[in-house]
DRENPA-779895 format. One record per atom (N, C-alpha, C): residue in one letter; x, y, z. Coordinates in steps of 0.05 Angstrom, whole numbers, padded with zeros to 5 digits, always signed. Example, Ala and Ser with C-alpha at 12.3 -4.5 7.8 and 13.67 -1.06 7.14 Angstrom:
BEGIN
a+00264-00114+00156/a+00246-00090+00156/a+00264-00066+00156/s+00257-00045+00142/s+00273-00021+00143/s+00258+00001+00157/
REM end
This chain:
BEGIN
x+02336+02306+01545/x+02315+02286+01540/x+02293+02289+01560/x+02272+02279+01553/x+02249+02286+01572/x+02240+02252+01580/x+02259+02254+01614/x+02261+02229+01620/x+02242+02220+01631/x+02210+02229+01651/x+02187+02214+01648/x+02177+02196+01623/x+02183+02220+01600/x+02174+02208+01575/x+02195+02178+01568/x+02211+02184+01573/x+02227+02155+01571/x+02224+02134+01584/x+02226+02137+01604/x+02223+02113+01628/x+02191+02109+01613/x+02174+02129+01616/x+02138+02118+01620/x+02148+02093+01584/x+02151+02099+01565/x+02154+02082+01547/x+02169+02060+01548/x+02197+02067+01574/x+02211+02039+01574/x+02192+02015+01591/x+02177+02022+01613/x+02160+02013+01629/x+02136+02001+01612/x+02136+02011+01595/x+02103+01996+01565/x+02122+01968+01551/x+02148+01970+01553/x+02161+01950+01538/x+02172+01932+01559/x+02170+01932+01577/x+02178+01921+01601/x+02148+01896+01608/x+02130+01915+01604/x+02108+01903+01614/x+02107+01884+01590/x+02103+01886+01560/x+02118+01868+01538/x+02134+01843+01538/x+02156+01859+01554/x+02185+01832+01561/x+02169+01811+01581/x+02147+01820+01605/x+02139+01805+01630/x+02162+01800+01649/x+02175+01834+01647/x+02191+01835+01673/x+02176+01827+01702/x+02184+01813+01721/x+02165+01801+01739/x+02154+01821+01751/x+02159+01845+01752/x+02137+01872+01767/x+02123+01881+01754/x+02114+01862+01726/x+02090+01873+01707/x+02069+01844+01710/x+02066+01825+01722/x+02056+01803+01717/x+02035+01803+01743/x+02011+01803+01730/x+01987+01808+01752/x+01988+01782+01770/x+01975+01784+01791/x+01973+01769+01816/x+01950+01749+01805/x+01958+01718+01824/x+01937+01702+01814/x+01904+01700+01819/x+01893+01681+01814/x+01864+01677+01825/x+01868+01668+01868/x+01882+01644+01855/x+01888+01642+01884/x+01900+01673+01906/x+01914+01684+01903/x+01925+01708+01913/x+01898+01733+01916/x+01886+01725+01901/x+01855+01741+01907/x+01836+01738+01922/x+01833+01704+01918/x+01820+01691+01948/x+01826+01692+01973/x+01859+01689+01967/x+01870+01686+01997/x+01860+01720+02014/x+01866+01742+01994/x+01860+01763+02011/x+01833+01777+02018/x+01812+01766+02003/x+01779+01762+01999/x+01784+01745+02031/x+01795+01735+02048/x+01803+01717+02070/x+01810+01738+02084/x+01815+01753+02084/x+01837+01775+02103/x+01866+01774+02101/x+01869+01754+02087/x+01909+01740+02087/x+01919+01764+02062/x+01934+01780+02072/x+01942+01802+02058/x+01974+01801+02060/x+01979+01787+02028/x+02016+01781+02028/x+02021+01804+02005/x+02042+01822+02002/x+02048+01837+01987/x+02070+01849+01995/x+02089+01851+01973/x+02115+01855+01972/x+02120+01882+01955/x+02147+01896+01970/x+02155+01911+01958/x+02177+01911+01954/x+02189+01893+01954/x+02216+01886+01946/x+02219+01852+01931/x+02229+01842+01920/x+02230+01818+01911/x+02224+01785+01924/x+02231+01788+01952/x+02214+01760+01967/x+02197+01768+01985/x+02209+01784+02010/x+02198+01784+02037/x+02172+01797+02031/x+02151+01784+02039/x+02122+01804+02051/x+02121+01817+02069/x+02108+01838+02068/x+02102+01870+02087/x+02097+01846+02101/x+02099+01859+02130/x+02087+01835+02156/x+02049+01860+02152/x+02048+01837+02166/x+02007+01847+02156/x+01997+01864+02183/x+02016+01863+02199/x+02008+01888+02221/x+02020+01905+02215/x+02038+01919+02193/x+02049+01943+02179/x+02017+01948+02169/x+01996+01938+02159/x+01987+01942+02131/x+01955+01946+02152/x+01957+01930+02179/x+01931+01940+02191/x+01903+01930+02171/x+01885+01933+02188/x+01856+01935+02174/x+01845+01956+02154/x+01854+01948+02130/x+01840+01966+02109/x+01813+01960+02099/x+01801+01954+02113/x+01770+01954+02094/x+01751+01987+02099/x+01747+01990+02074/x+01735+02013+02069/x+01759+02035+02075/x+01786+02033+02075/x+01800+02043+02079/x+01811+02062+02053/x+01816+02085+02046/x+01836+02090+02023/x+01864+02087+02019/x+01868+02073+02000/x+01897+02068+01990/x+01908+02074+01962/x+01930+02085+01970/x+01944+02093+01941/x+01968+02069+01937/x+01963+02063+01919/x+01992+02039+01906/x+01998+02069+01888/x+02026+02076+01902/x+02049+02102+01894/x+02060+02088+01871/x+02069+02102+01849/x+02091+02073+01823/x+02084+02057+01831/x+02063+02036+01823/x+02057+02009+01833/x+02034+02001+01812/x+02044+01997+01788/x+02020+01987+01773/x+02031+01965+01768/x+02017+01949+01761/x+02030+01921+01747/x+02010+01896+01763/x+01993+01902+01765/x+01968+01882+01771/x+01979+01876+01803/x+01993+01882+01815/x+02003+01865+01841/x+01989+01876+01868/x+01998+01897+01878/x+01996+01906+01898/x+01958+01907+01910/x+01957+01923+01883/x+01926+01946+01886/x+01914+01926+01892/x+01911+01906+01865/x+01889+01877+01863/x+01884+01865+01894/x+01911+01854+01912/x+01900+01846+01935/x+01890+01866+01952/x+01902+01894+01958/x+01890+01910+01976/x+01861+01915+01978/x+01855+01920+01954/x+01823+01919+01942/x+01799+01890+01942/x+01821+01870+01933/x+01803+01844+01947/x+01805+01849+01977/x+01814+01857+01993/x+01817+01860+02018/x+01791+01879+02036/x+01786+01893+02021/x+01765+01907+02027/x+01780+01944+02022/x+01793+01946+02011/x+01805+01975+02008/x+01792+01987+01983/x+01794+02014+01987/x+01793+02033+01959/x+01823+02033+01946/x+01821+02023+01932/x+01850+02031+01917/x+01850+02048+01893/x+01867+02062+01902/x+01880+02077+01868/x+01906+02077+01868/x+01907+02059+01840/x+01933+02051+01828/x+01946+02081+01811/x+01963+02091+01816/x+01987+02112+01811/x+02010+02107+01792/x+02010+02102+01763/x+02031+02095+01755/x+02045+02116+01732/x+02070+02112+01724/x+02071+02135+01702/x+02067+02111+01679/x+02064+02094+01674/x+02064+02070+01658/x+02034+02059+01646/x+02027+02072+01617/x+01995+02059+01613/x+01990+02033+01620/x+02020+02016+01597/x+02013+01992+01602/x+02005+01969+01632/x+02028+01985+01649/x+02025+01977+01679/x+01998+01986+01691/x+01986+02006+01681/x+01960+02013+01696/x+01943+01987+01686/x+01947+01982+01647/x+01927+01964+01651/x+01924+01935+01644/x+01950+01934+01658/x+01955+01911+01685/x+01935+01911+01708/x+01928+01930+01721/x+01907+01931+01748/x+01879+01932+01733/x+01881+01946+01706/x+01852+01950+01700/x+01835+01922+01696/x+01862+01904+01685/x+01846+01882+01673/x+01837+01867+01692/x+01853+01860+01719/x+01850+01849+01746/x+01821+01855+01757/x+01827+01886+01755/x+01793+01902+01768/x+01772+01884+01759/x+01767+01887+01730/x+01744+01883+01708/x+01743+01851+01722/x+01764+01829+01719/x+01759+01802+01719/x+01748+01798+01748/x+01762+01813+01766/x+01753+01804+01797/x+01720+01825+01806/x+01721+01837+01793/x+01705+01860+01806/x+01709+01879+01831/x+01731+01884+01825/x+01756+01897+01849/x+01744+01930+01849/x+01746+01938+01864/x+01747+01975+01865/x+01769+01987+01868/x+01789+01998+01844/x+01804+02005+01837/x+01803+02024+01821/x+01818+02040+01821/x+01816+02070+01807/x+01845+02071+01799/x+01853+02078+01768/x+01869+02085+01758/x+01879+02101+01747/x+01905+02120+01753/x+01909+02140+01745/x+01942+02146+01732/x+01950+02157+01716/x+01974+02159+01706/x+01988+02193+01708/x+02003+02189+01716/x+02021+02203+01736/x+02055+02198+01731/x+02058+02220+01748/x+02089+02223+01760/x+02094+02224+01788/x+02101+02203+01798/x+02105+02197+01833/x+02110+02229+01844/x+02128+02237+01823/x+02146+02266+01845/x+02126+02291+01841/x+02094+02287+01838/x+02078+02302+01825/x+02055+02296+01836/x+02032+02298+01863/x+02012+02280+01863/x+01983+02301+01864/x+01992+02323+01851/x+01977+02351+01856/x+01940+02342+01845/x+01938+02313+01840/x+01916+02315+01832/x+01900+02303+01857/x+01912+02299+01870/x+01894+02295+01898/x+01902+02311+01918/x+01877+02307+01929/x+01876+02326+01957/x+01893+02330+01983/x+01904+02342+01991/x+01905+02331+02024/x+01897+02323+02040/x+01903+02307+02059/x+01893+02282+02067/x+01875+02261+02065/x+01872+02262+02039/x+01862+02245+02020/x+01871+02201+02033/x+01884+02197+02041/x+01893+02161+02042/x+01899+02155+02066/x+01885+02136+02073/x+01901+02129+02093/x+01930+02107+02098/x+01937+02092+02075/x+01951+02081+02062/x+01970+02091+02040/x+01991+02090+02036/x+02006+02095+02016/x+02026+02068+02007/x+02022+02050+01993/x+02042+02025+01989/x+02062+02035+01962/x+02090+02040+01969/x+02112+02048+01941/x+02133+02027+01945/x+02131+02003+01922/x+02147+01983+01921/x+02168+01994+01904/x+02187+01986+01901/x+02216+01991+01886/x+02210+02012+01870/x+02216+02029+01868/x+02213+02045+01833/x+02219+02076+01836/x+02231+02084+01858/x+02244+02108+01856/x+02271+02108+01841/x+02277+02092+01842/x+02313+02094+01824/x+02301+02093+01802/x+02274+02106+01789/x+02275+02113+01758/x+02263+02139+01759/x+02262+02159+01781/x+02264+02182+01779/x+02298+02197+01793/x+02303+02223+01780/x+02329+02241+01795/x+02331+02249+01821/x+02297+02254+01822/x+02295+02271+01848/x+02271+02261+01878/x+02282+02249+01905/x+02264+02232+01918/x+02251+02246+01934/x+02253+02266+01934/x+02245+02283+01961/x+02222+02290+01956/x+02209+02307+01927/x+02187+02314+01924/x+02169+02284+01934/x+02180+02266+01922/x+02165+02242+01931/x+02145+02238+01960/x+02163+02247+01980/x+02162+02237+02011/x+02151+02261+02012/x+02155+02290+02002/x+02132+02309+02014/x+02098+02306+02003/x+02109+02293+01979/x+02071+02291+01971/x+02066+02279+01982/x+02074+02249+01993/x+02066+02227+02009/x+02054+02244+02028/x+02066+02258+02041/x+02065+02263+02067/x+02040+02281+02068/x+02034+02296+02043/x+02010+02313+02038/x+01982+02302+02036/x+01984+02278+02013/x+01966+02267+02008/x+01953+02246+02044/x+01968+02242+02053/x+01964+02223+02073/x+01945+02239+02100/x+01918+02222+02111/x+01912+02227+02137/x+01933+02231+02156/x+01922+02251+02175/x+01931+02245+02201/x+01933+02209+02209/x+01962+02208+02216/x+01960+02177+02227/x+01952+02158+02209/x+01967+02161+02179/x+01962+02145+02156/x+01986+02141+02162/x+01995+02119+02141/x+02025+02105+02141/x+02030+02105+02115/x+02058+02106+02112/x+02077+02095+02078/x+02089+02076+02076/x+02095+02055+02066/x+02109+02034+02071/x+02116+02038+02041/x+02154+02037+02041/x+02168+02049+02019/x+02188+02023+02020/x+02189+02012+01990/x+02213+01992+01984/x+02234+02014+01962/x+02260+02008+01968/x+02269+02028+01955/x+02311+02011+01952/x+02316+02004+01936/x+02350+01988+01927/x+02366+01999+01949/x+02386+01993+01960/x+02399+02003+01970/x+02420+02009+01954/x+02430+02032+01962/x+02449+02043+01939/x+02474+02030+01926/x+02487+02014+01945/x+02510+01997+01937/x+02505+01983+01908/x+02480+01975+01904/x+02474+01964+01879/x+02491+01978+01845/x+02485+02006+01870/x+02494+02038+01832/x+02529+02038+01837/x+02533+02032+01861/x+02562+02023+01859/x+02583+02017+01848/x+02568+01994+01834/x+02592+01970+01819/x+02577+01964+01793/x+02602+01961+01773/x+02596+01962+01747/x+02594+01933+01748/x+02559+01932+01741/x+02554+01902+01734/x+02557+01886+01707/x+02569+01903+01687/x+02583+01889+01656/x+02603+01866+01672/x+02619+01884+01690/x+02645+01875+01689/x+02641+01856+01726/x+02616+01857+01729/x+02617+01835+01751/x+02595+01812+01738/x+02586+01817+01721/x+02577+01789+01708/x+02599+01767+01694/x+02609+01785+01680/x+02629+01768+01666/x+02658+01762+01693/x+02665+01768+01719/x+02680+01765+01728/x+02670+01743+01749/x+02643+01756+01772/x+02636+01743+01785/x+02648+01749+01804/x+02655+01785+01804/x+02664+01795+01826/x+02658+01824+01823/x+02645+01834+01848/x+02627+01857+01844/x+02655+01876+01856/x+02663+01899+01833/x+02679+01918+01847/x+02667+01948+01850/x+02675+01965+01864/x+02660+01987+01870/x+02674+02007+01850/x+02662+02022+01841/x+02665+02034+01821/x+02657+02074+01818/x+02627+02068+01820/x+02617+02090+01825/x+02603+02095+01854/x+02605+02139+01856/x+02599+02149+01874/x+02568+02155+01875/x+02558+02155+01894/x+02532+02154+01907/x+02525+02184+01915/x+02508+02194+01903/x+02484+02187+01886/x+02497+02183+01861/x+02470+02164+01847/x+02488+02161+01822/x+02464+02167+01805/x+02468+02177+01776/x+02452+02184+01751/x+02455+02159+01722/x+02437+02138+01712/x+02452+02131+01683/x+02465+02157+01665/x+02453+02176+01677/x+02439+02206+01654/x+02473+02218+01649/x+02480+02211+01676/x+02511+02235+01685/x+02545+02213+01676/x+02531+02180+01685/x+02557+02161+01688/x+02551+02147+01660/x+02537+02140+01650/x+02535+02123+01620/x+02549+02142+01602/x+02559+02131+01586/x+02575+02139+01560/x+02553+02147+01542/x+02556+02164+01515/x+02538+02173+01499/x+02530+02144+01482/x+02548+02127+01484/x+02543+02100+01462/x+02515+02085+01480/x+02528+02086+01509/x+02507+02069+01520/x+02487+02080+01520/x+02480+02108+01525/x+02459+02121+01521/x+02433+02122+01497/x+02451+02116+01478/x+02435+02115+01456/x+02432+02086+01462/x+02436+02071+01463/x+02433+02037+01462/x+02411+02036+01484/x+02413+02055+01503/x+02385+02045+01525/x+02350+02058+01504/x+02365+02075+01497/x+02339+02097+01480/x+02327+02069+01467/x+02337+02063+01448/x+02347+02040+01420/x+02321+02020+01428/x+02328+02010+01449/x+02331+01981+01464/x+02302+01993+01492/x+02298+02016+01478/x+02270+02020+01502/x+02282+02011+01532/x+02300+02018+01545/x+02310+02012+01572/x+02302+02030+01586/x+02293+02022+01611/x+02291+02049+01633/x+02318+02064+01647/x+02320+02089+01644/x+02341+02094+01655/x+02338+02099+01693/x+02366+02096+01711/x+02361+02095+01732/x+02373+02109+01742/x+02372+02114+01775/x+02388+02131+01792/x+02391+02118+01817/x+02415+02130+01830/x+02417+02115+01862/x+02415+02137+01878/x+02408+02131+01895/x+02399+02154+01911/x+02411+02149+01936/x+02419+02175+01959/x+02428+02163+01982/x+02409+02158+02005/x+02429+02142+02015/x+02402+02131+02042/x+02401+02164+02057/x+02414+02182+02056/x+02400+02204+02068/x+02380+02217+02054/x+02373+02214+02020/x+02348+02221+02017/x+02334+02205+02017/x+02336+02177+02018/x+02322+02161+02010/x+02299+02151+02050/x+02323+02150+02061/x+02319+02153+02100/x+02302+02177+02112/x+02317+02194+02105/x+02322+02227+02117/x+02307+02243+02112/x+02308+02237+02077/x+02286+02256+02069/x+02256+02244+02070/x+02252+02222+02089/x+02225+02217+02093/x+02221+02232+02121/x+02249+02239+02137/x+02240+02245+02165/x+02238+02281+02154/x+02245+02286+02140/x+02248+02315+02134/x+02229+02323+02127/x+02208+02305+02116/x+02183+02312+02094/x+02157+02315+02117/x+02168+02292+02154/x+02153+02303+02167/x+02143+02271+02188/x+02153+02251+02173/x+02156+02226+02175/x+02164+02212+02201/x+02157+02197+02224/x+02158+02178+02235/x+02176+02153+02222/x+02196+02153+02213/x+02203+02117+02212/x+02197+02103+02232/x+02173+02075+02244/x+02166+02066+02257/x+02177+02028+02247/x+02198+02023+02226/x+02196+02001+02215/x+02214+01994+02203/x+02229+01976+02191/x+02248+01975+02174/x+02259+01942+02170/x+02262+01940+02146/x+02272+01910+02139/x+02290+01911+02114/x+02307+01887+02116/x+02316+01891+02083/x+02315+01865+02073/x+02316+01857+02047/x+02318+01832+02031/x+02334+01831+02020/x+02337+01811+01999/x+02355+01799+01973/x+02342+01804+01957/x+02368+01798+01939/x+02355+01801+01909/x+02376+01798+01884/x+02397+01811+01893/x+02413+01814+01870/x+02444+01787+01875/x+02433+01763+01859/x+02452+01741+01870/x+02478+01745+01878/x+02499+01765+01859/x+02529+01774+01864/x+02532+01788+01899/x+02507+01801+01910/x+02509+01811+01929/x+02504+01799+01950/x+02480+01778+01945/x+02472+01764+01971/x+02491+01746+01992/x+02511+01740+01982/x+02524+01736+02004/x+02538+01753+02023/x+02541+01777+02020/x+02559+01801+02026/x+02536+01813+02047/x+02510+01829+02026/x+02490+01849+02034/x+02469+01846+02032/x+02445+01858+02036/x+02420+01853+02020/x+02423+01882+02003/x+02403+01874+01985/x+02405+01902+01957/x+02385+01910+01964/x+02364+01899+01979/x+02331+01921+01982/x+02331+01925+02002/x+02312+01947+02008/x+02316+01965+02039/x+02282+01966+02036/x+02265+01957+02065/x+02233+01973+02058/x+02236+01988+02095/x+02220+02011+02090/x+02214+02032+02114/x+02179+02033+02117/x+02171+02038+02138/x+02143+02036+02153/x+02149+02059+02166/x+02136+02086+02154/x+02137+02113+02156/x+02108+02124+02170/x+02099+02136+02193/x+02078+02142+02198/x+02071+02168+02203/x+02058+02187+02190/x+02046+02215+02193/x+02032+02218+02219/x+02050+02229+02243/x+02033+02231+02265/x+02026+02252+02276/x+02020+02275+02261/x+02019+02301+02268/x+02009+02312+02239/
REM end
């Protein structure tokens, strides 16, 4: 199967459903950062702290997988160049509509994260990638384009599941209300789903996912050339929050 092509269509139906990472940012959330107050998340509650994110005016920024009206919209009320990066039309135009209503400077482009050959080297000084690598196989190309596209002394700030999530079969911890471990890490839907479920995600327009390990997901940012200067994690996934957090974000800096 030609799994960009899948995901990019499950991601148009998603934006459809108003999964909450398709639902553009408010009026108020536009003013506040027209202010300098710059809140943006790449994981489900916590905000980047705003000295990760520095003074971007007139700055370039890429929102990496990040369409869905959220990210770009405030960076750009903020005073940034943004270009929104998505493999997802509908999620791009999520940002487009934002642009047009606010009069934002935003540039939109549709893509494959593990692919960024249409820009330059050192092209950004920003790179913001909220959750959305567990819907590609492979993370590494990721963290080397990052690392390409980015100035000297640009930064990445990457939200990314922590793997325990691909772990445990969540059929059988919804209906129990007890999360057991199950599967090995890294994990594929592509390799562990049954052919029944497979067709039922096709069917049902679902994105398929992957878990990745914290050594590519960590490591292969230091391998690609990376500074980790940062790190936090959140909640998210109720069965876990008492145990773990399920989101992981890293503050990666190109210093050489």
């Amino acid at each position: 199967m030609n799994l960009l092509e899948h995901n990019r269509i499950a991601w148009n139906n998603e934006v459809k459903k108003g999964n909450q990472w398709t639902i553009p940012i408010s009026e108020e959330q536009i003013q506040e950062a027209k202010k300098g107050i710059i809140k943006i998340v790449l994981t489900p509650f916590k905000t980047v702290p705003e000295e990760w994110i520095g003074n971007i005016v007139n700055k370039n920024v890429l929102c990496l997988a990040s369409g869905g009206g959220q990210q770009g919209p405030i960076l750009a009320a903020a005073g940034a160049n943004v270009t929104v990066f998505d493999n997802s039309d509908k999620q791009l135009e999520q940002d487009k509509k934002i642009a047009v209503k606010y009069n934002l400077n935003i540039k939109t482009v549709k893509g494959n994260m593990q692919d960024l050959s249409i820009f330059s080297d050192d092209t950004f000084d920003l790179i913001i990638h909220p959750v959305s690598n567990c819907f590609i196989d492979d993370i590494l190309p990721v963290w080397r384009e990052a690392y390409r596209v980015l100035k000297k002394n640009g930064r990445l700030l990457s939200g990314f599941n922590n793997p325990i999530m691909y772990m445990i079969n969540w059929e059988k911890a919804e209906k129990t209300r007890k999360c057991v471990i199950e599967t090995a890490i890294p994990y594929s839907d592509l390799k562990s789903l049954s052919d029944a479920k497979k067709k039922e995600y096709t069917e049902n327009m679902a994105p398929f996912e992957f878990g990745h390990s914290l050594t590519d997901q960590i490591n292969g940012q230091i391998e690609a050339g990376f500074s980790i200067s940062g790190f936090y994690e959140d909640k998210g996934e109720e069965l876990l929050d008492e145990f773990t957090n399920a989101f992981i974000v890293t503050r990666a800096d190109k210093v050489s």
